[in-house]
C-alpha positions in Angstrom: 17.7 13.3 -9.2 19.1 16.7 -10.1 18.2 20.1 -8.4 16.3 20.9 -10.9 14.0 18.3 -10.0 13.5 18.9 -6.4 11.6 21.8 -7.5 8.7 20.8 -8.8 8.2 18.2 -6.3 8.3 20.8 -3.7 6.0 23.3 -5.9 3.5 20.2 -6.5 3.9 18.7 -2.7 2.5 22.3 -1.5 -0.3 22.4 -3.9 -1.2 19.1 -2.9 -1.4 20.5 1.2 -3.0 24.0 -0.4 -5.6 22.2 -1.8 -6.8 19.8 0.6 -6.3 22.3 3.3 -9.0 24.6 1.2 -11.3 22.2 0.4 -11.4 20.8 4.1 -12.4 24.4 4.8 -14.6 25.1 1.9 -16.3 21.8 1.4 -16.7 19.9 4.0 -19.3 17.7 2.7 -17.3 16.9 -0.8 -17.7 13.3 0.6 -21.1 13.0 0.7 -21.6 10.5 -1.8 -19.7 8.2 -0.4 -21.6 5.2 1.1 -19.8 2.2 3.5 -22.4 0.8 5.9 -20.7 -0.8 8.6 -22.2 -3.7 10.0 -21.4 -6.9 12.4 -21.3 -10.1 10.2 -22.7 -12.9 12.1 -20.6 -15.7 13.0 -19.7 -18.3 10.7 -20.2 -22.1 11.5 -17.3 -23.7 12.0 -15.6 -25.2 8.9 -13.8 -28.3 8.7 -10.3 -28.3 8.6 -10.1 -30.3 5.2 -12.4 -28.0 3.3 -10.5 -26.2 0.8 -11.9 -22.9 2.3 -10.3 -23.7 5.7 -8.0 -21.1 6.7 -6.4 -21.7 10.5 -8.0 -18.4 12.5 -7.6 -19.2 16.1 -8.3 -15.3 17.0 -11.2 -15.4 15.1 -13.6 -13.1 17.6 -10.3 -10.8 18.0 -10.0 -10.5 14.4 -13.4 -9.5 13.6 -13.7 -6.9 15.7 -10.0 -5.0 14.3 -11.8 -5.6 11.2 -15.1 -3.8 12.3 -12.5 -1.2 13.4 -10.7 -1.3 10.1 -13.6 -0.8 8.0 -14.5 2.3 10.6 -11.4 4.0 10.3 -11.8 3.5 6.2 -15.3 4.6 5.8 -15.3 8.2 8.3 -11.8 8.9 8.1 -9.3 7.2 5.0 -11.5 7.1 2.1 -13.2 10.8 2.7 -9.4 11.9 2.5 -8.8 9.9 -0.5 -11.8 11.2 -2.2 -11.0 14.9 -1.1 -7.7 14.2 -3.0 -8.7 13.0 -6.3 -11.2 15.9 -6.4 -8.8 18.7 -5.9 -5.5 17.3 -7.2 -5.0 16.8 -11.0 -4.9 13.8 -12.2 -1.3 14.2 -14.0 -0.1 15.0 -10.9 -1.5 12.0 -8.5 -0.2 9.9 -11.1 3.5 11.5 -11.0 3.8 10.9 -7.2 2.3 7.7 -7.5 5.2 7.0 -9.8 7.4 8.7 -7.9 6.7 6.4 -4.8 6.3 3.2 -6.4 9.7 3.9 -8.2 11.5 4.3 -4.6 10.0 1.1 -3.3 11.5 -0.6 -6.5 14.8 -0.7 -3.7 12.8 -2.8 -1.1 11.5 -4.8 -4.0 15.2 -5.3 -5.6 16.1 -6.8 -2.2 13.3 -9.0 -1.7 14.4 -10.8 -5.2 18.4 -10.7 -4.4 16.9 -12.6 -1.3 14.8 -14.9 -3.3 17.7 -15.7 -5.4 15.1 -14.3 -7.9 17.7 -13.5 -11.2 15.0 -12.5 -13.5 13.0 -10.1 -10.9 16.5 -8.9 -9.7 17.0 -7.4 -13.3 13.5 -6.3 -14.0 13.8 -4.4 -10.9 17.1 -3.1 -11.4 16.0 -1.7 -14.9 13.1 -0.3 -13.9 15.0 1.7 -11.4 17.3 3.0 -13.5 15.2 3.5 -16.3 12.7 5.8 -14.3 15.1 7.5 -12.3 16.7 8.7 -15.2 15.0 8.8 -18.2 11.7 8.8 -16.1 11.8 12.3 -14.0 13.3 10.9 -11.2 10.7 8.2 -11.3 7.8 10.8 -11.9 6.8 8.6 -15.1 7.1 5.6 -15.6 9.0 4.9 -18.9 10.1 1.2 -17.8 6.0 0.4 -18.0 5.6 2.2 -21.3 8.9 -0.1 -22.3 7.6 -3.4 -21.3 9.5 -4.0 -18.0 7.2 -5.5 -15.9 7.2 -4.4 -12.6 7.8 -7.0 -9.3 5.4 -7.1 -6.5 8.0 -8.9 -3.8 7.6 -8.3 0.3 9.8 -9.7 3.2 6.5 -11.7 4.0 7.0 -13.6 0.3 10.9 -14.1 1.2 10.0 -15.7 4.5 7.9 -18.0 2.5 10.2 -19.0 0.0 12.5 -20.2 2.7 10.1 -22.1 4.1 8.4 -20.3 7.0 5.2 -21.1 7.3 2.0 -18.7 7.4 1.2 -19.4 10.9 -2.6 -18.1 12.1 -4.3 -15.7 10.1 -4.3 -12.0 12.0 -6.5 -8.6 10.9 -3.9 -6.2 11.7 -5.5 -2.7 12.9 -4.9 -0.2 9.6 -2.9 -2.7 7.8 -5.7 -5.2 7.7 -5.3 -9.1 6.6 -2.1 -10.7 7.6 -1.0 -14.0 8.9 2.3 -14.1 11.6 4.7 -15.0 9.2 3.5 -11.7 7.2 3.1 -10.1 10.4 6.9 -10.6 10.8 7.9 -9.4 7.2 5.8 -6.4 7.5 7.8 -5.3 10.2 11.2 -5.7 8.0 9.3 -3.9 5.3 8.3 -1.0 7.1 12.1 -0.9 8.3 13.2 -1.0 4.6 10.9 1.7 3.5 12.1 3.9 6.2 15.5 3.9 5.0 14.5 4.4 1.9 12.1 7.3 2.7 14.6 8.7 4.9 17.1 9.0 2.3 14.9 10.5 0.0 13.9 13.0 2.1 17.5 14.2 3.2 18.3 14.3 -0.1 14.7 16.5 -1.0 15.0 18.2 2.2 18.2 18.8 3.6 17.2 21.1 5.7 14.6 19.0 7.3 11.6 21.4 6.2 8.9 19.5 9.0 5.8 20.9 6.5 7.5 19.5 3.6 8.1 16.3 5.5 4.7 16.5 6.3 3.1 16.7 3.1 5.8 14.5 1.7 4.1 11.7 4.3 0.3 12.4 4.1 0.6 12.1 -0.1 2.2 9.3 0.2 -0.4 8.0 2.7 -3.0 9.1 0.6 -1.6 7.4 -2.7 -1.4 3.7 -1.0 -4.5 3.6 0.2 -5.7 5.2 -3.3 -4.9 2.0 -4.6 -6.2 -0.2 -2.8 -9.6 -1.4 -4.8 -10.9 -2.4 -2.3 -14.6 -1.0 -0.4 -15.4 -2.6 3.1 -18.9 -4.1 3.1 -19.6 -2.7 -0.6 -21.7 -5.2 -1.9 -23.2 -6.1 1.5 -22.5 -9.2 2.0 -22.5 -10.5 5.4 -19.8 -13.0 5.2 -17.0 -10.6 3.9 -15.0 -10.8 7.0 -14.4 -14.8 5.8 -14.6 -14.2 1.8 -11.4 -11.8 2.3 -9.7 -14.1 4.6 -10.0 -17.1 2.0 -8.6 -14.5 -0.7 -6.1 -12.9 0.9 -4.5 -16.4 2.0 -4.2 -18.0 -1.0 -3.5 -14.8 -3.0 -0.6 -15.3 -0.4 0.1 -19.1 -1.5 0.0 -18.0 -5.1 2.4 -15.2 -4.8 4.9 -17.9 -3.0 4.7 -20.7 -5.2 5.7 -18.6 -8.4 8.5 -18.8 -7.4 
């Protein structure tokens, strides 16, 4: 990314903290519409092991309860930021650092496939890389999408399954939410990953190591994965959510492995 790049991103990072810093003081109640309800779901009888809905949660009370916490911390906290954002930040420019961000995790990704022995994602990931990074803004559009590259969705969690490893007991994780052990584990190399990555884009931004820039660099970032997450706790009330999204999430898991 060339100098006259960084720019921008640091005239567009400090809009982003202008604006949410005025609206926090001017509108506190911009979040009003926004409806969660929170409830207990009652426990679930015990299902047999050889129904196809079976999913091995031997922390099941534990797990409910850092989901109750979960969809807390969502409903008064996370998604009154998010909302907050989208109504004081254009939307040209949510979807430039959304680009922006998904474009540096395209290294992480590009790893995770090298691991998998994954040829075919390797080069998707590759091109898209390059082709954002350079054609694309520094990665602020998306140019590879618009070209047909498709982009890969690959996590340490996937690699550890495609060697084998096995899921292990299903965990609720507190902030990160459904997990199992073995994803547990790879979350932990991920995070590692993304904080080289991050760091190295933020020297690079900030050489001088700016700690408001740094700041807002973080929170928007923050802001933009949980942004796209489409997902509501309890939002159509049902009472068995905590077990509907444990049965998803685990074989969304399976799915993702056995693609490969």
């Amino acid at each position: 990314m060339s100098s006259t790049l960084k720019f921008p991103l640091v005239c567009a990072l400090c809009f982003v903290c202008l604006s949410l810093t005025a609206c926090a003081e001017r509108q506190p109640t911009v979040v009003t519409d926004f409806h969660a309800p929170v409830h207990h779901a009652p426990e679930p009888e015990h299902i047999d092991e050889t129904s196809p809905f079976y999913v091995y949660d031997p922390l099941e009370s534990w797990n409910r309860q850092v989901y109750d916490f979960n969809a807390r911390l969502d409903q008064y906290v996370l998604m009154p930021i998010v909302t907050v954002y989208e109504h004081t930040v254009p939307e040209i420019m949510q979807t430039g650092f959304s680009n922006f961000f998904s474009n540096v995790g395209e290294v992480s990704t590009f790893v995770n496939c090298v691991l998998q022995l994954d040829v075919d994602g390797a080069a998707n990931t590759f091109a898209r890389f390059v082709t954002n990074t350079t054609i694309g803004l520094g990665g602020f559009i998306d140019i590879a999408d618009m070209g047909g590259i498709e982009k890969e969705e690959e996590d340490f969690g996937q690699t550890l399954g495609t060697w084998g490893v096995p899921p292990g007991p299903y965990l609720v994780l507190p902030v990160f939410g459904p997990s199992n052990l073995r994803d547990t584990g790879g979350l932990g190399v991920d995070l590692a990953m993304v904080w080289i990555e991050e760091n190295a884009v933020l020297n690079y931004l900030d050489p001088n190591f700016t700690f408001a820039f740094r700041a807002g660099y973080l929170t928007v970032k923050g802001i933009d994965v949980r942004k796209k997450i489409l997902f509501t706790y309890y939002q159509d009330g049902s009472l068995f959510e905590y077990d509907i999204v444990r049965f998803i999430y685990s074989k969304k898991r399976e799915w993702d492995i056995e693609k490969h």
